[in-house]
VEXVEXSE-625191 format. One record per residue (C-alpha): x, y, z; residue in three letters. Coordinates in steps of 0.5 Angstrom, whole numbers, padded with zeros to 4 digits, always signed. Layout:
N
XYZALA/...
This chain:
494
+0018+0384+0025UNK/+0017+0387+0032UNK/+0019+0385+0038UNK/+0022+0387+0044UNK/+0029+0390+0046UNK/+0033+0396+0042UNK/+0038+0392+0039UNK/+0045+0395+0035UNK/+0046+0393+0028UNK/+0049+0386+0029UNK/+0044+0384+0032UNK/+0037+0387+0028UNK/+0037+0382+0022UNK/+0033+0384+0016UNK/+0028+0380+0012UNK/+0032+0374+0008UNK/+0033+0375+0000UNK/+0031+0382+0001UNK/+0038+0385+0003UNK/+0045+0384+0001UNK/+0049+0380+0006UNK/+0053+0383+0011UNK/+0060+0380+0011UNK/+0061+0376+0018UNK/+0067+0379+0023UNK/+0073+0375+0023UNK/+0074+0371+0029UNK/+0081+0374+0033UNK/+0087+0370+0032UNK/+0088+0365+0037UNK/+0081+0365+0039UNK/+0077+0359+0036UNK/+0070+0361+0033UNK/+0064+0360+0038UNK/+0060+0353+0037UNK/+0053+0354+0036UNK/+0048+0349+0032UNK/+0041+0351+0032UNK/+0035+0346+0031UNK/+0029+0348+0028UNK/+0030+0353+0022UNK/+0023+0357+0023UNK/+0023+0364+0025UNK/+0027+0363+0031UNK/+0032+0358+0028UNK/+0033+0362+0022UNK/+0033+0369+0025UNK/+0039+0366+0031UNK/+0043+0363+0026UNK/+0044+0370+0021UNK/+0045+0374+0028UNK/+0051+0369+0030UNK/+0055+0368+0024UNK/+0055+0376+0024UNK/+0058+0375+0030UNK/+0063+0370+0028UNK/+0061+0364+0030UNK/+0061+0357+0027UNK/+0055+0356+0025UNK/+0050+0349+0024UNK/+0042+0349+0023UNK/+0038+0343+0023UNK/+0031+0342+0019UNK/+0026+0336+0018UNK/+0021+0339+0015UNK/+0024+0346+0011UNK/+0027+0353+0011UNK/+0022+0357+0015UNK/+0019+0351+0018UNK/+0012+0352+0020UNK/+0011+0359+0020UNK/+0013+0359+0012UNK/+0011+0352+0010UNK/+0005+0351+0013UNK/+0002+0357+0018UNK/+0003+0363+0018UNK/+0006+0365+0010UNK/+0000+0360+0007UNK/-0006+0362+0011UNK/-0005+0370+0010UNK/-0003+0369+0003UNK/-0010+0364+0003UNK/-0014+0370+0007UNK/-0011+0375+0002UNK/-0014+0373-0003UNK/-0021+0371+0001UNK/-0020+0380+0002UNK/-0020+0381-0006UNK/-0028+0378-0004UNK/-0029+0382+0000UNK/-0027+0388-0003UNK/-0031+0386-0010UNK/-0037+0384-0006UNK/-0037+0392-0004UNK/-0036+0394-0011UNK/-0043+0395-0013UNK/-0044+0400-0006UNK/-0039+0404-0010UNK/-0042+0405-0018UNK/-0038+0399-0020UNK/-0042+0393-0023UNK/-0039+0386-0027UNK/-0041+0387-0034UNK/-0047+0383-0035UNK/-0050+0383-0030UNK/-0055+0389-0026UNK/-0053+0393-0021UNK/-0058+0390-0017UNK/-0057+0383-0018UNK/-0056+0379-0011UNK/-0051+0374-0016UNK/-0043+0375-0015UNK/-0040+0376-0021UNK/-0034+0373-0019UNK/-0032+0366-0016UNK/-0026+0363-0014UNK/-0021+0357-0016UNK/-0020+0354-0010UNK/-0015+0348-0013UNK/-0011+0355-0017UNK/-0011+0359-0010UNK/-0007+0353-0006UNK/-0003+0351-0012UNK/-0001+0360-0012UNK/-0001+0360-0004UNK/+0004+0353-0003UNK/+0008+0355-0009UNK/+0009+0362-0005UNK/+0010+0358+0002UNK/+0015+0355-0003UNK/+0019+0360-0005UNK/+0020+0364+0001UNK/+0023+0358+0004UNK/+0029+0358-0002UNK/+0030+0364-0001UNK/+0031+0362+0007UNK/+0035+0358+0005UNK/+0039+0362-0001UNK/+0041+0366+0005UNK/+0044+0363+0010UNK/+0047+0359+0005UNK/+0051+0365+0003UNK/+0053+0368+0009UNK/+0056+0362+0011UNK/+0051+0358+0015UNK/+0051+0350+0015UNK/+0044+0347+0013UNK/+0043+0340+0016UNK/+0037+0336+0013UNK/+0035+0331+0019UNK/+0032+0331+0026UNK/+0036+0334+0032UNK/+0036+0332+0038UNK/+0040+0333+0045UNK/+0046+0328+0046UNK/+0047+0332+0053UNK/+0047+0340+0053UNK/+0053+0339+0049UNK/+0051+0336+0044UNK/+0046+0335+0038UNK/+0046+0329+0034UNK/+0041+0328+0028UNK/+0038+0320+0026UNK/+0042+0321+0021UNK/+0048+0320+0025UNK/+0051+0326+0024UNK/+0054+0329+0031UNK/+0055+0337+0032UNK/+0059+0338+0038UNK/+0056+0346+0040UNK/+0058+0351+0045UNK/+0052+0354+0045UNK/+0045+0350+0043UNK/+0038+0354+0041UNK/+0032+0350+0040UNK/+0027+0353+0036UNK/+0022+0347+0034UNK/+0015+0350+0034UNK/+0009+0346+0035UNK/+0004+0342+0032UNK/-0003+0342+0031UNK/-0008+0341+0037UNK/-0013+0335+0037UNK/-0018+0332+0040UNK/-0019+0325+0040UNK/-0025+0324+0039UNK/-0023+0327+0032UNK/-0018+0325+0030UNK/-0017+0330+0021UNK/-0016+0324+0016UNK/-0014+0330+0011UNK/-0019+0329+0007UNK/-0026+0331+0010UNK/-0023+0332+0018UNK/-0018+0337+0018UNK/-0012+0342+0021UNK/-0010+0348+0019UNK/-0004+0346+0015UNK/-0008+0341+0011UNK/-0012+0346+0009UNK/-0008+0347+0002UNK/-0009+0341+0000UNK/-0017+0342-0002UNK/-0018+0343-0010UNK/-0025+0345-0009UNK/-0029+0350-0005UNK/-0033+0346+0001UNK/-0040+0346+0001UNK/-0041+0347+0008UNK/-0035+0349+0012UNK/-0035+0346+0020UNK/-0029+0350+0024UNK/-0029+0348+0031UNK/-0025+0353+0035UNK/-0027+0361+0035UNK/-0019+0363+0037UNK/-0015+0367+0033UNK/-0014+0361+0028UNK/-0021+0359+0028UNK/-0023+0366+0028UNK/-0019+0367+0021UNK/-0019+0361+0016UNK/-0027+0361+0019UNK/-0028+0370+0016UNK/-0024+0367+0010UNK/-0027+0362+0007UNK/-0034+0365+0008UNK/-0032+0371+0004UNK/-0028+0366-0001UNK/-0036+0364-0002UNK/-0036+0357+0002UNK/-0043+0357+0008UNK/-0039+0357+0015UNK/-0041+0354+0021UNK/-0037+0356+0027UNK/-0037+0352+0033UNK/-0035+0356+0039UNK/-0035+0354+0047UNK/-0034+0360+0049UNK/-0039+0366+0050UNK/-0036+0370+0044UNK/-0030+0369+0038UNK/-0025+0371+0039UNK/-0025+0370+0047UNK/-0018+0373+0049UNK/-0018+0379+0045UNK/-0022+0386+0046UNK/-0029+0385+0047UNK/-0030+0391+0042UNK/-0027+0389+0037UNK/-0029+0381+0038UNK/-0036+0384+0038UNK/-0036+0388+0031UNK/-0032+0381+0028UNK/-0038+0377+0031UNK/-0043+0382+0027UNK/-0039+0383+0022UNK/-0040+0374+0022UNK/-0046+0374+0023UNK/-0049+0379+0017UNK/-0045+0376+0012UNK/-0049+0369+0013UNK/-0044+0366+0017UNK/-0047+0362+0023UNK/-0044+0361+0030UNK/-0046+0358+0035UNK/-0044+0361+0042UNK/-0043+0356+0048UNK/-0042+0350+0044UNK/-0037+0345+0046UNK/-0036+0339+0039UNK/-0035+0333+0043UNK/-0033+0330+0037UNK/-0033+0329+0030UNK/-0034+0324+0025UNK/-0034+0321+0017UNK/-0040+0321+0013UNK/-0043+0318+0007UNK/-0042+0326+0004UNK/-0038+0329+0009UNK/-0037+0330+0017UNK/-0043+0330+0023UNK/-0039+0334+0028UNK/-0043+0333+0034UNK/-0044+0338+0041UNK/-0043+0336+0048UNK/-0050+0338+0049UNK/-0052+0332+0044UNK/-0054+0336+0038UNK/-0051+0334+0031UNK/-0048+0339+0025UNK/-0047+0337+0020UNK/-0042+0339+0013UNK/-0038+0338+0007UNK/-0032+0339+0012UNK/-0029+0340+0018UNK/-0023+0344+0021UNK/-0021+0343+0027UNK/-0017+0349+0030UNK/-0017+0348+0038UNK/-0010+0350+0040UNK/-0003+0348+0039UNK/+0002+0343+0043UNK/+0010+0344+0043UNK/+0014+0340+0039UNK/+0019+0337+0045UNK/+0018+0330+0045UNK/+0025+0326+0043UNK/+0028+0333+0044UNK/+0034+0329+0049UNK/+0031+0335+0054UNK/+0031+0331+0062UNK/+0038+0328+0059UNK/+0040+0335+0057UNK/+0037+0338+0064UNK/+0033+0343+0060UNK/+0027+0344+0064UNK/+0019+0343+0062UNK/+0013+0347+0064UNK/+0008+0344+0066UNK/+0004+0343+0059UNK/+0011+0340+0056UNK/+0014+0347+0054UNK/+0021+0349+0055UNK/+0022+0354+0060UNK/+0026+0360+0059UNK/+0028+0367+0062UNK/+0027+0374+0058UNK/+0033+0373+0054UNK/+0031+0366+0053UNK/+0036+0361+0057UNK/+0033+0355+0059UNK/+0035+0351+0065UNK/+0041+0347+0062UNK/+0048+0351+0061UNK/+0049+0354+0054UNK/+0042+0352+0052UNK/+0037+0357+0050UNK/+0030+0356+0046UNK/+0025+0361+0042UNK/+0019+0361+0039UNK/+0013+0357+0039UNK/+0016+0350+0044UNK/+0017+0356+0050UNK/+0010+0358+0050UNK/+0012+0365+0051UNK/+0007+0368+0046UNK/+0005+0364+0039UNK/+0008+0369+0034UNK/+0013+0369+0029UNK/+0016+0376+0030UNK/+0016+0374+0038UNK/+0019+0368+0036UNK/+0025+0371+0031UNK/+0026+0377+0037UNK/+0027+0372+0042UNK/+0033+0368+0037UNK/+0035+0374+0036UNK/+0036+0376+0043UNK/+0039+0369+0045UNK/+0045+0369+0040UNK/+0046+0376+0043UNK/+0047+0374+0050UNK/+0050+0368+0048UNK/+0056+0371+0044UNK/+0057+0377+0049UNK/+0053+0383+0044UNK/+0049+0387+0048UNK/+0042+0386+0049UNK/+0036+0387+0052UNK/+0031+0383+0055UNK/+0024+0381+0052UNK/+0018+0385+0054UNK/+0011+0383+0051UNK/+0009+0390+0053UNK/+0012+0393+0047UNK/+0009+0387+0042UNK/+0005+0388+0037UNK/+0000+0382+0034UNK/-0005+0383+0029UNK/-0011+0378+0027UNK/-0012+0378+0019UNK/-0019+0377+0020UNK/-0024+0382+0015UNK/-0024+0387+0019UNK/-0017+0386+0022UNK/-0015+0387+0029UNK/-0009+0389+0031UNK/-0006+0391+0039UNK/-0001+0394+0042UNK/+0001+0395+0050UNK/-0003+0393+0056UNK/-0010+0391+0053UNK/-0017+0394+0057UNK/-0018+0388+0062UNK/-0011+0388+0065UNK/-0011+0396+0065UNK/-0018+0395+0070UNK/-0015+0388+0073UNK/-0009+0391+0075UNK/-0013+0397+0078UNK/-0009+0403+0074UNK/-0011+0409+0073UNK/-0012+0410+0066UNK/-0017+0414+0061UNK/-0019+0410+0054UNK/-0023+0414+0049UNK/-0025+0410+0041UNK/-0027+0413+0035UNK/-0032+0409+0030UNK/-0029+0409+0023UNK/-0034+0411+0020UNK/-0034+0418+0022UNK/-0027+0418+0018UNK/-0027+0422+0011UNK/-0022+0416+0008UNK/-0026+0411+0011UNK/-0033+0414+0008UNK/-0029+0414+0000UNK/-0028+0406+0001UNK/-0034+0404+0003UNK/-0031+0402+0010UNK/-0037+0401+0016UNK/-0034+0397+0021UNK/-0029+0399+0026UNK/-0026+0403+0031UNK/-0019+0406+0034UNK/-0018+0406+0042UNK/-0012+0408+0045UNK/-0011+0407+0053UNK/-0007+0412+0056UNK/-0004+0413+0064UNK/-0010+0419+0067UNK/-0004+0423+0070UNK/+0002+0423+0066UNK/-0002+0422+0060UNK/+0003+0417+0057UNK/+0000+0412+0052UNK/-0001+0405+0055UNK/-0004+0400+0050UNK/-0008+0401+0043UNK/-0013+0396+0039UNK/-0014+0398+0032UNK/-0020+0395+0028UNK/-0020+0396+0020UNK/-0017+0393+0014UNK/-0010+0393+0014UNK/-0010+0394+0021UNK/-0004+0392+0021UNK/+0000+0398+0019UNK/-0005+0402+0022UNK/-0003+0400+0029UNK/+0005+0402+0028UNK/+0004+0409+0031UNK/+0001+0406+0037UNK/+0007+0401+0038UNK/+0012+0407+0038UNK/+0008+0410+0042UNK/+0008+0405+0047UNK/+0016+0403+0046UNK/+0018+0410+0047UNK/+0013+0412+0053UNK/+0009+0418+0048UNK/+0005+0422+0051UNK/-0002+0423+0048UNK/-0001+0430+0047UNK/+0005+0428+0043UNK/+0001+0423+0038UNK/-0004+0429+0037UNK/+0001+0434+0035UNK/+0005+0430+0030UNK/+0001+0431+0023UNK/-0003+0426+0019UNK/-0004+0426+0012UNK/-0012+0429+0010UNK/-0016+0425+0009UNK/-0013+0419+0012UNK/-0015+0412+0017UNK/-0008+0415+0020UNK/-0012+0421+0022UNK/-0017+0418+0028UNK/-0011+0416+0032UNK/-0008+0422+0032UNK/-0016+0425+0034UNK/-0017+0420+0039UNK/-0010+0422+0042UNK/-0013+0428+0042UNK/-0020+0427+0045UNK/-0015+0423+0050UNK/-0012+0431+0052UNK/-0018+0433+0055UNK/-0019+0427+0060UNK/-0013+0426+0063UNK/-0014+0427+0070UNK/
């Protein structure tokens, strides 16, 4: 997981069920341990927990729903396990530009001679959001952490209380309850044919025709993975473009990418809402036109879950849009209380979510830490290609008037990049004109999640491009392109 802060070793917890625990300090004599109950045990809960029972504390967590909350059982670890098998398409599709053709069939035939199951690909990615989280919960188990089943809430800043009855006085509170689906009104999911992303994995077959409205980074993903999985896609975007907040080159290639493999996406198109019909849904625009399909996916957005949390009672201030508000080592407005993760609105990503667990408990119990810096985040988007991102993007570079050179380099001049067959793509690096220090990056690939770590150190260690460009890179290589582009880079620094 990334995010930000150099933390030492009590406070860097490693992944559960993949290490063996660290036993927990002992607690000096005379010295009660500290009181911390956390509720909500996705990756900011889970992550918190681990960091103060190594600190010694006493130490309650509180789930409605499962260890790893939505994250592991219904977001993040189902929808890449779902897009990961819609890669294997993709990658099967490509075959044949390679010499490599299904027996039985022609090299130049338009049929594909593999199709998916859709009713063994949710089975496998429910069953492998289930198993993550019994590790979660093998894990804080053994080094000591209090599990409670239930829904807590606030009985004062504390307190935590849960319906069942259960009372746990706290010295320190960490509320990392997440967030729920978005959606609209005028379509309300049934879980059937009008559905949110969490329902998704109830589907045995393959929909006929597939309506997803909503091109953000959500939308963007499951729209890539079931056009590859074979189903016809429809994406319904109110903006001018996918992708609308990411970098307009990158959200360009996967529009084209889209386009050319048979997707339809209707730019500038508002759904005003969405309905059930003898076969299937009528999603109907705002301009008065009707799509119509097998399914609908509504994927507008999140809300946070901080209703019935005690919050006003407790003190804990509230954003505007119901988020709780925090400070960079995630303190709320209430004494002793902290939050992390998707109900701060800080930035929607597990790893920011378990970065800012980690840095509450730090700061709670006394550990030194530093504070978060979303500069140093990296996110990726697990579309086919990917995007992956680091630092300062382009637009905030140019709106915040700094002095920056940036230079890209297709993929497809890289030799690695010509052998796999890989078309679509880029890497660009932003860099500081006069220093020549590296300011941000966008990497457009497969897997552009692992090829975007050498950026993020270079960003989190303020490298130089001329630093980048003299470290060697294996030959031939997707790697190779960030250390070219560092060093066209070189040449343009004022």
């Amino acid at each position: 997981m990334h995010g930000a802060g150099r933390h030492n070793a009590r406070v860097t917890a490693t992944t559960p069920g993949l290490a063996s625990p660290a036993p927990a300090p002992e607690t000096p004599p005379g010295r009660p341990p500290q009181r911390v109950v956390v509720v909500g045990g996705g990756p900011g809960g889970y992550e918190a927990a681990l960091v103060a029972r190594r600190s010694g504390a006493d130490v309650t967590l509180v789930e409605r729903q499962g260890l790893g909350g939505a994250a592991v059982l219904t977001d993040v670890v189902p929808s890449k396990t779902l897009i990961a098998t819609a890669e294997w398409m993709t990658i099967a599709d490509r075959a044949s530009e390679l010499g490599i053709r299904t027996v039985g069939l022609p090299t130049d035939t338009p049929v594909r001679g593999h199709e998916v199951d859709l009713g063994k690909v949710n089975a496998r990615v429910v069953e492998l959001a289930a198993a993550q989280s019994a590790d979660i919960r093998t894990r804080l188990e053994t080094e000591g952490v209090r599990v409670v089943e239930g829904t807590g809430r606030l009985d004062g800043p504390e307190r935590v209380v849960t319906e069942a009855g259960d009372s746990f006085d706290a010295d320190v509170v960490l509320l990392a309850t997440g967030a729920t689906p978005r959606v609209l009104p005028e379509a309300m999911p049934d879980g059937e044919r009008i559905l949110t992303w969490t329902q998704l994995y109830t589907l045995t077959e393959l929909p006929e025709r597939l309506v997803v409205v909503g091109s953000g980074v959500t939308g963007a993903e499951f729209a890539g993975a079931y056009n590859a999985l074979g189903a016809d896609v429809v994406l319904v975007s109110s903006r001018d473009r996918v992708l609308p907040g990411e970098d307009a080159d990158a959200a360009q290639v996967i529009e084209d990418v889209f386009t050319s493999r048979g997707m339809t996406v209707m730019s500038r198109s508002r759904a005003a809402g969405a309905v059930r019909t003898a076969d299937g849904v009528a999603v109907t625009l705002a301009d008065g036109r009707v799509v119509e399909g097998s399914h609908c996916l509504i994927a507008v957005g999140a809300i946070p879950s901080t209703e019935g949390l005690g919050l006003d009672e407790a003190g804990v201030r509230l954003t505007e849009n119901r988020y709780i508000e925090v400070d960079k080592v995630s303190r709320t407005s209430a004494r002793g209380v902290y939050a992390a993760g998707d109900c701060t609105g800080v930035l929607p990503l597990a790893s920011v979510a378990a970065m800012q667990g980690r840095i509450a408990m730090a700061h709670a119990l006394g550990d030194a830490v530093q504070p978060l810096d979303l500069t140093e985040v990296a996110a990726n988007i697990f579309t086919a290609p990917e995007i992956a991102t680091v630092g300062r993007s382009q637009t905030w570079l140019e709106e915040n008037a700094v002095r920056f050179v940036a230079s890209t380099l297709p993929l497809r001049r890289n030799p690695r990049a010509k052998m796999l067959g890989i078309r679509d793509g880029f890497v660009k690096v932003f860099a500081h004109a006069a220093t020549g220090i590296v300011l941000g990056g966008v990497v457009v690939a497969p897997r552009a999640g692992e090829l975007i770590f050498p950026l993020t150190l270079a960003v989190n260690h303020r490298l130089t491009v001329d630093q980048v460009a003299d470290s060697f890179t294996v030959y031939p290589s997707l790697s190779g392109s960030i250390a070219e582009v560092a060093r066209v880079l070189h040449a343009r620094q004022a």
